[in-house]
MIVEX-360243 format. One line per 10 residues: their letters; for each residue x, y, z of N, C-alpha, C, O. Coordinates in pm, 1 decimal, padded with zeros to 6 digits. Atoms other than C-alpha are relative to their C-alpha. Layout:
BEGIN
a> X:Y:Z:X:Y:Z:X:Y:Z:X:Y:Z  ...
END
This chain:
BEGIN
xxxxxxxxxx> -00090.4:-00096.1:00057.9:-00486.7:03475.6:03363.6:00133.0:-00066.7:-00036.6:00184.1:-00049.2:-00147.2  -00120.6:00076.5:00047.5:-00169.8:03244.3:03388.5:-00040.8:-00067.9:-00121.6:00031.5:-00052.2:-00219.9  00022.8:00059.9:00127.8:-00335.4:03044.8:03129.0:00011.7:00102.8:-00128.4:00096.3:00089.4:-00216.9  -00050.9:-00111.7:00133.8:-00334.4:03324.5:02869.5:00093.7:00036.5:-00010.1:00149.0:00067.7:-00115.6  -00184.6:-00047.6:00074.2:-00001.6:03415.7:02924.4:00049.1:-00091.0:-00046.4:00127.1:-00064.6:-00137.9  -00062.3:00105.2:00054.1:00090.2:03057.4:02863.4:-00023.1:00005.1:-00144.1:00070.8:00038.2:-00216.5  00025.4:-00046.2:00102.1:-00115.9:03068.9:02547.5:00071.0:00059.1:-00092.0:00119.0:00021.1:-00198.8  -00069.3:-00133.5:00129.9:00024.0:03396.1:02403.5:00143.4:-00035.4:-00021.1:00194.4:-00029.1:-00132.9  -00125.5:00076.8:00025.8:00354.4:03248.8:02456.5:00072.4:-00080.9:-00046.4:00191.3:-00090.5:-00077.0  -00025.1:00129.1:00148.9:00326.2:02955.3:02259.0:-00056.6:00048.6:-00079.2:-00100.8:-00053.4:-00131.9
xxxxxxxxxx> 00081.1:-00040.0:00130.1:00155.9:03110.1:02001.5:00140.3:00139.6:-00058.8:00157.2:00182.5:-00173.0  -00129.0:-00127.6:00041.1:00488.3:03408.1:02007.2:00082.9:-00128.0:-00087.5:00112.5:-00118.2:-00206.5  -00102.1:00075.9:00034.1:00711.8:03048.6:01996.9:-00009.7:-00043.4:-00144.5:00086.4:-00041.4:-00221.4  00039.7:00097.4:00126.6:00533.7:02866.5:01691.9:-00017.3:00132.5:-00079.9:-00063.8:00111.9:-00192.0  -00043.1:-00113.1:00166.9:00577.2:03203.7:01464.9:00091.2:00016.8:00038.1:00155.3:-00030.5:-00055.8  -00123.2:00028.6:00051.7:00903.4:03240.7:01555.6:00080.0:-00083.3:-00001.5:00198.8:-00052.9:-00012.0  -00022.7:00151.7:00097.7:00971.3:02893.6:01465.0:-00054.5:-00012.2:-00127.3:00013.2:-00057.5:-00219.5  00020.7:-00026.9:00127.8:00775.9:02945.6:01194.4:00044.5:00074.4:-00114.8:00054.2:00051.4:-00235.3  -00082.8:-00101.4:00135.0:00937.5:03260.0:01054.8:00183.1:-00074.1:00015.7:00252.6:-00078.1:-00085.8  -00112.0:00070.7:00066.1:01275.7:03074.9:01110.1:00016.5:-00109.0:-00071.1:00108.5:-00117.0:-00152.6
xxxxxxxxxx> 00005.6:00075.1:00129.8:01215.9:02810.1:00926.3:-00038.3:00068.9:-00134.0:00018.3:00025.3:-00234.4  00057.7:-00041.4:00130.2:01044.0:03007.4:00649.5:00129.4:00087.1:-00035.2:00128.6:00084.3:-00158.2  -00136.4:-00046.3:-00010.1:01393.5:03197.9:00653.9:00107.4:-00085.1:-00053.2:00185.9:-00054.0:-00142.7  -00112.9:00110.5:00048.2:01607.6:02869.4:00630.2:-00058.6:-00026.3:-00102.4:00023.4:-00007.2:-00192.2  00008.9:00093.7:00102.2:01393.7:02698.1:00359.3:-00065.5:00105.6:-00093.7:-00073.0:00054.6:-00205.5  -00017.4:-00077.2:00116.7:01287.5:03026.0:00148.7:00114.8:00018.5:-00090.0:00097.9:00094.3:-00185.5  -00115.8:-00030.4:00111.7:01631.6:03018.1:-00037.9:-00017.3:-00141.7:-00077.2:-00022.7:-00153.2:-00199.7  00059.2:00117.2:00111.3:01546.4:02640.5:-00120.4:-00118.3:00003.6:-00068.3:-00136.2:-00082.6:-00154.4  00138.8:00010.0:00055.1:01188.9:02731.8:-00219.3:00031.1:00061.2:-00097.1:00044.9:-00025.0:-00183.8  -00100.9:-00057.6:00069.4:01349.9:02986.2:-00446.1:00043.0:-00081.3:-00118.8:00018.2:-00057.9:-00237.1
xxxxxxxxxx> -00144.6:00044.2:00077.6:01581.4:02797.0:-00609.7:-00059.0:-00145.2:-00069.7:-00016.8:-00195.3:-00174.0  00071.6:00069.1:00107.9:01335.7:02526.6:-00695.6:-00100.1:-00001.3:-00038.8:-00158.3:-00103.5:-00075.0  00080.2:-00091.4:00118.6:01087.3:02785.7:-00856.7:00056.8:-00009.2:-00100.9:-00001.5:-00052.1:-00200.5  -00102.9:-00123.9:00138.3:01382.5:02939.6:-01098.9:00018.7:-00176.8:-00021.3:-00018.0:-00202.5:-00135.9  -00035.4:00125.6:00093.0:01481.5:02509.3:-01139.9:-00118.7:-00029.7:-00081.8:-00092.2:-00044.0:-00201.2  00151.4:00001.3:00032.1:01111.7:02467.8:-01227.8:00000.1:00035.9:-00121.9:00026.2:-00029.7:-00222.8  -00015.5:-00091.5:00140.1:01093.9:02713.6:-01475.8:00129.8:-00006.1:-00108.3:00095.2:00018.1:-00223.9  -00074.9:00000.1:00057.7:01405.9:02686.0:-01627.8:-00032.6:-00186.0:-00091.3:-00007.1:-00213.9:-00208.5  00009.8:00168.7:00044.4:01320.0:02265.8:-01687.1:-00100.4:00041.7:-00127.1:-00076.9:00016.1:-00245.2  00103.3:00014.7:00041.6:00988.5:02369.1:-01799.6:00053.6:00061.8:-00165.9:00059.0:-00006.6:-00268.1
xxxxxxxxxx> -00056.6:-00029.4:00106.0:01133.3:02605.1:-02058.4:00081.5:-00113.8:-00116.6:00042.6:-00161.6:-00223.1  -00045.9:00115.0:00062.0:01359.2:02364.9:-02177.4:-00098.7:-00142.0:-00096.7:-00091.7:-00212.8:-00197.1  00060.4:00162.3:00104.1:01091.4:02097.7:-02227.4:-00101.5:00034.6:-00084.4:-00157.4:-00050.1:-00154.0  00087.2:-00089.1:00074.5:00867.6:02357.8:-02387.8:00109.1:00010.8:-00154.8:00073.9:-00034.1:-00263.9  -00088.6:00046.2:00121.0:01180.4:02382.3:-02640.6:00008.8:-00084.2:-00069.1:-00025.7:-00082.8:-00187.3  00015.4:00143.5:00065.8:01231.0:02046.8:-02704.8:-00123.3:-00036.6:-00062.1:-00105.9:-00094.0:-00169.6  00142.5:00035.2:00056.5:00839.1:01991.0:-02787.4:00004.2:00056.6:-00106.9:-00026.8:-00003.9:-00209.6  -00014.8:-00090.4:00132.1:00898.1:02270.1:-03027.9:00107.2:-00067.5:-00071.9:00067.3:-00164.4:-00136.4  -00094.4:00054.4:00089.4:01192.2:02166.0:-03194.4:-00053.7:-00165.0:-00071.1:-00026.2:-00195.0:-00187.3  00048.0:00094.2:00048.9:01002.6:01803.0:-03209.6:-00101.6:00022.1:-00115.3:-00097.0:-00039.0:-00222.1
xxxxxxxxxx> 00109.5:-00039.5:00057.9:00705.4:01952.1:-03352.1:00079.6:00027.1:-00148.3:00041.8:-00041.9:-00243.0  -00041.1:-00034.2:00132.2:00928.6:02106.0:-03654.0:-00000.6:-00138.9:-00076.9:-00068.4:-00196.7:-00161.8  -00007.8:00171.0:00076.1:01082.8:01768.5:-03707.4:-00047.4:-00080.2:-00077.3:-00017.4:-00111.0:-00192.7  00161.6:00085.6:00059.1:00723.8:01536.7:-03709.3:-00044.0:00116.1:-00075.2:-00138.4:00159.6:-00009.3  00080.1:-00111.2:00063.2:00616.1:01838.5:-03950.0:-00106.7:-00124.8:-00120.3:-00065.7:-00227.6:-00174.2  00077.7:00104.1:00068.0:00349.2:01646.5:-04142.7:-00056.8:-00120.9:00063.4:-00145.8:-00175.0:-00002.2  00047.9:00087.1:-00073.8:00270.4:01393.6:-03912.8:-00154.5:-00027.6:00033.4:-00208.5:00082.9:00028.6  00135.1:-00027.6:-00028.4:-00109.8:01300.8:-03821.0:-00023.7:-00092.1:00069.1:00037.1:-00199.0:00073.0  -00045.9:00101.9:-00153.5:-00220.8:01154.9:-03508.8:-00189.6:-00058.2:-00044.6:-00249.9:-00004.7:-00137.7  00099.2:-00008.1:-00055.4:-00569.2:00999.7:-03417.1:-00002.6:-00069.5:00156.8:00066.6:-00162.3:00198.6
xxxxxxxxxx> -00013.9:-00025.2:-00146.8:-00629.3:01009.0:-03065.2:-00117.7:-00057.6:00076.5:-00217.1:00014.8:00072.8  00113.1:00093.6:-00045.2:-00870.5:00766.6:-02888.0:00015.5:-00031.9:00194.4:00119.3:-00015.5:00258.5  -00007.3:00043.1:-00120.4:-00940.1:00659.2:-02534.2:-00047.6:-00135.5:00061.8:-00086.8:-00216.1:-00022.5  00046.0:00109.4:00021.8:-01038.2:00372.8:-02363.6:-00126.6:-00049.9:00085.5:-00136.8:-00140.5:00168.2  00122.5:00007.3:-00077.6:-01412.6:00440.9:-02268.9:-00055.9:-00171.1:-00082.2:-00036.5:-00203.3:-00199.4  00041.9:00132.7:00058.2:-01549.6:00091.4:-02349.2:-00096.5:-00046.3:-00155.8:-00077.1:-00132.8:-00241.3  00054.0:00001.6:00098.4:-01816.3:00158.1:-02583.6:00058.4:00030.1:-00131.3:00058.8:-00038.6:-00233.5  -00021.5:-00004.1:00150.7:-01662.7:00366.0:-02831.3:00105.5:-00045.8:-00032.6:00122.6:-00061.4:-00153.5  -00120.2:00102.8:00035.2:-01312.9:00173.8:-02793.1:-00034.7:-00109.8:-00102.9:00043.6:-00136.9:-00193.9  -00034.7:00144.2:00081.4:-01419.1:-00136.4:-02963.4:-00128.4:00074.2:-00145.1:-00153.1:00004.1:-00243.2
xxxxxxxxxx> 00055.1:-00046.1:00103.0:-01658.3:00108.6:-03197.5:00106.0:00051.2:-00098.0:00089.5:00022.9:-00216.6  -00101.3:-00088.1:00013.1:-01353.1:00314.1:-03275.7:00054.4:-00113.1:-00074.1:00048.0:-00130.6:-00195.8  -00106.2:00141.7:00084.5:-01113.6:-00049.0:-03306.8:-00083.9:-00081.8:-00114.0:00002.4:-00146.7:-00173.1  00073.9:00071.1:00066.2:-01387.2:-00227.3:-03540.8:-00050.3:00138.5:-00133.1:-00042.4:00095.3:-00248.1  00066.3:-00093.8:00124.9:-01531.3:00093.2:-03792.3:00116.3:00103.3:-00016.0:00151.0:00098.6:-00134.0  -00065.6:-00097.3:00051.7:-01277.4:00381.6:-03793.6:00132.9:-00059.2:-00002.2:00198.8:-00012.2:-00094.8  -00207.0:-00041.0:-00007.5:-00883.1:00288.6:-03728.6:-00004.5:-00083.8:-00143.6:00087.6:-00055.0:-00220.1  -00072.0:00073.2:00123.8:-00923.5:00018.0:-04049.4:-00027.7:00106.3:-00115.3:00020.7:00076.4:-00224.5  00019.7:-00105.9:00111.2:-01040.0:00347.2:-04268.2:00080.0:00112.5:-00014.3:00087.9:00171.8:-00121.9  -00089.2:-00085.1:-00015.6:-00791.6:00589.9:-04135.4:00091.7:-00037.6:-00144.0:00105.7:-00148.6:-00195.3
xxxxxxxxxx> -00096.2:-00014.1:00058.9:-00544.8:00704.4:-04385.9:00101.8:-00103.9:00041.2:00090.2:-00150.1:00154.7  -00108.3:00079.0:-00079.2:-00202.8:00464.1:-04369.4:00082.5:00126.2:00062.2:00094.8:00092.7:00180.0  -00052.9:-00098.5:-00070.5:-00022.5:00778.9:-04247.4:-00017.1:00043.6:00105.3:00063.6:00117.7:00161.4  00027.3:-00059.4:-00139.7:-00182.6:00842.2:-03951.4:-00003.8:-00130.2:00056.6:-00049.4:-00242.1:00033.1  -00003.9:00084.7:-00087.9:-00058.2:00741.2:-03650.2:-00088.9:-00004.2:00114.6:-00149.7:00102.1:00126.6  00049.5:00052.4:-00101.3:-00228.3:00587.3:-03334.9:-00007.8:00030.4:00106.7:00030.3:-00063.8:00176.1  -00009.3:-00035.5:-00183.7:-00256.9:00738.4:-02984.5:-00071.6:-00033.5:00059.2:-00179.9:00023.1:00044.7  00123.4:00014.6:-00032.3:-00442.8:00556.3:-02766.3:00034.3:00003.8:00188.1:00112.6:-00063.3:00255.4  -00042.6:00011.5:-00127.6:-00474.8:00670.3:-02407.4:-00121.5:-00067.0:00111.0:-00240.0:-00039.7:00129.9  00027.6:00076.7:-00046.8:-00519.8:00416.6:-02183.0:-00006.5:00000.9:00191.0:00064.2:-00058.8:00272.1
xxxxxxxxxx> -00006.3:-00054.1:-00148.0:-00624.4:00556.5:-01826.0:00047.2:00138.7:-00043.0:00002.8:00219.8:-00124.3  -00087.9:-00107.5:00017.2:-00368.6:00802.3:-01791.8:00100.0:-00020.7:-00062.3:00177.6:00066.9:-00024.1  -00131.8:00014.5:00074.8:-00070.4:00685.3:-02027.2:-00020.8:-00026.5:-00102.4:-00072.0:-00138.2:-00109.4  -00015.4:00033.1:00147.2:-00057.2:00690.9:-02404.5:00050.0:-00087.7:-00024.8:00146.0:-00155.4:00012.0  -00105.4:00156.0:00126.8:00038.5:00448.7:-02612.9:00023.2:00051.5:-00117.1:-00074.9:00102.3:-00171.4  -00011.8:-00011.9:00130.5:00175.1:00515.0:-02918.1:00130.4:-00064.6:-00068.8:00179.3:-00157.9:-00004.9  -00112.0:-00016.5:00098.0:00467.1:00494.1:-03178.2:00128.6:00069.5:00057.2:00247.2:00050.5:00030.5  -00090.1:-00110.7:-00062.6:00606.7:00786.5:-02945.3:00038.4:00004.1:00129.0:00006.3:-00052.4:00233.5  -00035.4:-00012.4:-00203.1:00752.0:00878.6:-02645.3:-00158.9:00003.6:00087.7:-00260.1:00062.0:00048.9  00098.3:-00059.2:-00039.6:00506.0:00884.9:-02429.5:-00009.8:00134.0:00102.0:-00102.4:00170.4:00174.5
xxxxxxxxxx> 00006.7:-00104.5:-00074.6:00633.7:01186.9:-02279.0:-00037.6:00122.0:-00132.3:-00086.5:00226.6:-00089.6  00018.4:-00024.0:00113.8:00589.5:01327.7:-02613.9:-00184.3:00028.3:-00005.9:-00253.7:00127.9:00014.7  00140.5:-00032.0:00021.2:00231.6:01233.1:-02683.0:-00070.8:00030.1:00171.5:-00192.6:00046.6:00164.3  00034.6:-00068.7:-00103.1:00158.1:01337.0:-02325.0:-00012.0:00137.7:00014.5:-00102.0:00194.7:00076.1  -00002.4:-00143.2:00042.6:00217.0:01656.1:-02396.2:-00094.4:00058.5:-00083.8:-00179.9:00143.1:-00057.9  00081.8:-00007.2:00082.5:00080.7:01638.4:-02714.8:-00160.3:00017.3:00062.4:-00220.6:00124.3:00054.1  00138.4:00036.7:-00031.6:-00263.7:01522.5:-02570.9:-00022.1:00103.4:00110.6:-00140.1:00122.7:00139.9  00014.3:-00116.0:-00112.8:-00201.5:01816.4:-02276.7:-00043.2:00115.8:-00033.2:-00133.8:00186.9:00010.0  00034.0:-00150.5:00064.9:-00168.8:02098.0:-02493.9:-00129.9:00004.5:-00081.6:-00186.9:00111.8:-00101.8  00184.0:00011.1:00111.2:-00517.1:02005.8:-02721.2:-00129.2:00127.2:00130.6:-00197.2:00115.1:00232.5
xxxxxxxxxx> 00061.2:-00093.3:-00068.2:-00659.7:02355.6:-02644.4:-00207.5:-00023.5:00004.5:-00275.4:00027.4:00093.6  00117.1:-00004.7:-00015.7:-01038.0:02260.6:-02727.8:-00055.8:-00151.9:-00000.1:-00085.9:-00231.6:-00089.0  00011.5:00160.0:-00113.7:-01104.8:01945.9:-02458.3:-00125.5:00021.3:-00029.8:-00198.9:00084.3:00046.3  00204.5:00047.7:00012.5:-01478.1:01866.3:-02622.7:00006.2:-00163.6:00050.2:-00080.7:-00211.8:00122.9  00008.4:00134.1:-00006.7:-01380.2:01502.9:-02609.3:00047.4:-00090.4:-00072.7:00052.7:-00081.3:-00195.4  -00076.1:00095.3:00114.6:-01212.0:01208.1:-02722.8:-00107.7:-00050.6:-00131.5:-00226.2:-00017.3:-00131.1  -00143.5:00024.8:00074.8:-01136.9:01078.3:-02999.9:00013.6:00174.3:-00079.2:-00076.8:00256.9:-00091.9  -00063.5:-00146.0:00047.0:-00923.8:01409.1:-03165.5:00106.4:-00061.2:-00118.7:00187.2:-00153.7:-00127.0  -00073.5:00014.9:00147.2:-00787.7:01427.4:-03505.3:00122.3:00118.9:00023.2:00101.3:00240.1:00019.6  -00159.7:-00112.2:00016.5:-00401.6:01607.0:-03479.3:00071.2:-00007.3:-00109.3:00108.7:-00117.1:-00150.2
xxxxxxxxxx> -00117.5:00025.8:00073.9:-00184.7:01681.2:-03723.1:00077.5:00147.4:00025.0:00038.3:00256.8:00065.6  -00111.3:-00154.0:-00050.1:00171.2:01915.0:-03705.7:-00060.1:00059.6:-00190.7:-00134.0:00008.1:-00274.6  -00060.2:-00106.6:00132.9:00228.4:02172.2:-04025.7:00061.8:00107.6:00076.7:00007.7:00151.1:00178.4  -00098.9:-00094.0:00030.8:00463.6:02403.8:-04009.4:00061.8:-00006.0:00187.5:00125.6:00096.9:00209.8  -00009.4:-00003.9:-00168.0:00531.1:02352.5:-03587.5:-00098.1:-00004.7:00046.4:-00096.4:-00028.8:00167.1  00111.4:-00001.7:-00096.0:00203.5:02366.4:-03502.5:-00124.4:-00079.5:-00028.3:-00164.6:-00108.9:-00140.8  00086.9:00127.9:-00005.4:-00068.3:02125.4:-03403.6:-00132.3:00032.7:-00009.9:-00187.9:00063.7:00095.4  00147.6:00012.4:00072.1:-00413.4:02146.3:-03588.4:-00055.3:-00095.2:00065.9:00011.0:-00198.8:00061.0  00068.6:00023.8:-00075.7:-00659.3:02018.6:-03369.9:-00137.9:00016.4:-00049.9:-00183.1:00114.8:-00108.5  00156.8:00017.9:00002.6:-01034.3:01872.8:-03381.5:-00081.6:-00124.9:00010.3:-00079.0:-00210.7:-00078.0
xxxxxxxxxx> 00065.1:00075.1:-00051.2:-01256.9:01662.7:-03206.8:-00124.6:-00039.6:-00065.1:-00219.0:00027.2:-00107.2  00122.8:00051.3:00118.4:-01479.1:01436.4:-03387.9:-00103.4:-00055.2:00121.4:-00180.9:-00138.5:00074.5  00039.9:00086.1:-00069.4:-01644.2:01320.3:-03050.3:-00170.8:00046.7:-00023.8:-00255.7:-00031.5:00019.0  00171.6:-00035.2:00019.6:-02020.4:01499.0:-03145.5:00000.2:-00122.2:-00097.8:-00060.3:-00215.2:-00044.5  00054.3:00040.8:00080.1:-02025.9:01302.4:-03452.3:00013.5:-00166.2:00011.7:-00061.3:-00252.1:-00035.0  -00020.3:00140.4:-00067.2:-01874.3:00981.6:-03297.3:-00145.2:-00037.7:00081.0:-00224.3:-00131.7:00072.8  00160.1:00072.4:-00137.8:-02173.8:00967.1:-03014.7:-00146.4:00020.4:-00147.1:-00256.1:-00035.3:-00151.2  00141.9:00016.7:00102.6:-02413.9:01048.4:-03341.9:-00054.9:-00113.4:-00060.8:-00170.5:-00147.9:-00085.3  00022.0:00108.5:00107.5:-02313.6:00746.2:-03540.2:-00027.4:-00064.7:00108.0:-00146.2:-00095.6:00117.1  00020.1:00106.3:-00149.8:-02284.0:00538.4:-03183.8:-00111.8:-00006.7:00047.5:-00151.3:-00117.4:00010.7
xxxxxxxxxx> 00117.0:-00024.7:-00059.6:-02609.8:00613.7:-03004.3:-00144.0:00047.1:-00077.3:-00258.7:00002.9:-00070.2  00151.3:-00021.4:00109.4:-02853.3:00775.8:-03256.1:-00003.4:-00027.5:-00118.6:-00076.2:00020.8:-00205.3  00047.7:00081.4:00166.6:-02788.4:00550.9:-03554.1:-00028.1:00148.3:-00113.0:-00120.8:00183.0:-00186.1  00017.9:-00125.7:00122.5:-02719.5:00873.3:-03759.4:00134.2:-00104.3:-00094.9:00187.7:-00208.6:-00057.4  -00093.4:00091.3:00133.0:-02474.1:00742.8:-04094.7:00152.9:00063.4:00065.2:00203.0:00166.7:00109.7  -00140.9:-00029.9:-00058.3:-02144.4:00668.4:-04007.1:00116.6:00048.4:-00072.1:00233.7:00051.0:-00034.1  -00057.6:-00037.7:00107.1:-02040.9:00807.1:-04340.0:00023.3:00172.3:00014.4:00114.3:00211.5:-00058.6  -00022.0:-00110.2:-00063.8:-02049.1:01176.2:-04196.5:00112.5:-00025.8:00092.8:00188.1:00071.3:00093.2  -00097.2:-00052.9:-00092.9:-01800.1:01107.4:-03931.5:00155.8:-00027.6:-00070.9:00259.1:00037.8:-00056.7  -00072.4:00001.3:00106.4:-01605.5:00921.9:-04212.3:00067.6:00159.9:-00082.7:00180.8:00208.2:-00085.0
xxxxxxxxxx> -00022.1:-00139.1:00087.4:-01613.7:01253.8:-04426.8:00062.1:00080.2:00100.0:00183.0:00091.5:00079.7  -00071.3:-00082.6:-00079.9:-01520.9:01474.3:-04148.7:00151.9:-00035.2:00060.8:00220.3:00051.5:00115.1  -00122.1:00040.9:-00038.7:-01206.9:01271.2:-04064.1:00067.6:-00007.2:-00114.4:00190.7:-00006.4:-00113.1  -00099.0:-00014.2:00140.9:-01111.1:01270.2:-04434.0:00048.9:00161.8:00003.6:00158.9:00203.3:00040.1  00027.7:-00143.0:00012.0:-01187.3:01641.7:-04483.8:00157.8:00037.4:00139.9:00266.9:00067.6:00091.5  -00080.9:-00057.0:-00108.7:-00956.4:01731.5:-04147.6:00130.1:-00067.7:-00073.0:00202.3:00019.7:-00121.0  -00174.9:00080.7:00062.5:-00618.6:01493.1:-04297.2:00021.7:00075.8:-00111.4:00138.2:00111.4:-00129.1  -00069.5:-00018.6:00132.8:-00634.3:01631.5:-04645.0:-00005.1:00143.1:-00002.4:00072.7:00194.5:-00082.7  00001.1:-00097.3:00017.5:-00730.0:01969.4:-04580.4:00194.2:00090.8:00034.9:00260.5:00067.4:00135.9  -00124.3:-00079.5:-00043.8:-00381.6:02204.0:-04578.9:-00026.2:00128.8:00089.2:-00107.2:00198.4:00028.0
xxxxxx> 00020.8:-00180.5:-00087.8:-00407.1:02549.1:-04329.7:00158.3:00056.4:00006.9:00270.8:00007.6:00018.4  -00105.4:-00071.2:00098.1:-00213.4:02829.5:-04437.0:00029.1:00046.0:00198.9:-00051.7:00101.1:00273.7  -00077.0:-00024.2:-00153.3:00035.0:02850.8:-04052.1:-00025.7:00179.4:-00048.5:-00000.9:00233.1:-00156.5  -00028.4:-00149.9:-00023.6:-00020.1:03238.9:-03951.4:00035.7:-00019.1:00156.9:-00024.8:-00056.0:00257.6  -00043.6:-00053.3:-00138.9:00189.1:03317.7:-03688.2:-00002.8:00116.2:00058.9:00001.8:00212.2:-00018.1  00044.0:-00184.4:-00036.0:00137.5:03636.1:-03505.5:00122.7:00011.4:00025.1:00168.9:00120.2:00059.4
END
């Protein structure tokens, strides 16, 4: 019986040690939510305001799985348009032309993750998005014509889309 009272007694102490601490350091937990959010905002701004800027810009976006890296560096980057620039992420860190807090982002927000490589370009603030990686593993692996993945990477640069914003 002494043992259970001991028990219940440390078990009273360690919650109210627990709720006083959660007391002292809820006004710091607090306070760097609302900093949180307020940064995030901010860098959500800035991306936007960049985005206007690069308006016209066009990315291609590669990684550095082994195979299609040196397929990618040897058949597509010498056919790319000269206008489009280069992103190539390497692990986890881009490389590019750009910040790489920039194309980090960039490469974050790409709402439909099928697979590298991804054709981007801005218009009007906003980033046109599409993954050529089906037709990449077609030409790569089943010797389908590499003149289809060609066409589809032309077709995506020259095409214009009319920005509707809601």
């Amino acid at each position: 019986m002494w043992e259970k009272l001991k028990n219940i007694i440390g078990i009273i102490i360690l919650v109210s040690i627990g709720l006083v601490l959660l007391l002292i350091f809820s006004p710091l937990i607090i306070i760097s939510m609302i900093s949180d959010h307020i940064e995030e905002k901010k860098n959500e701004k800035l991306y936007l305001e960049y985005l206007l800027k690069i308006d016209g810009h066009k990315f291609f976006c590669y990684n550095n799985r082994r195979d299609c890296q040196e397929f990618i560096e040897k058949y597509i980057i010498p056919t790319l348009p000269s206008e489009v620039k280069l992103i190539f992420l390497d692990g986890r860190y881009p490389k590019s032309d750009y910040s790489q807090r920039f194309a980090s982002t960039l490469l974050y927000k790409i709402e439909n993750q099928v697979g590298f490589p991804y054709l981007l370009k801005v218009q009007h603030g906003i980033v046109m998005e599409k993954s050529v990686n089906n037709e990449l593993y077609n030409s790569l692996n089943q010797g389908h014509d590499i003149q289809v993945l060609y066409n589809v990477i032309n077709k995506f640069y020259q095409e214009e889309y009319d920005a509707q914003i809601p």
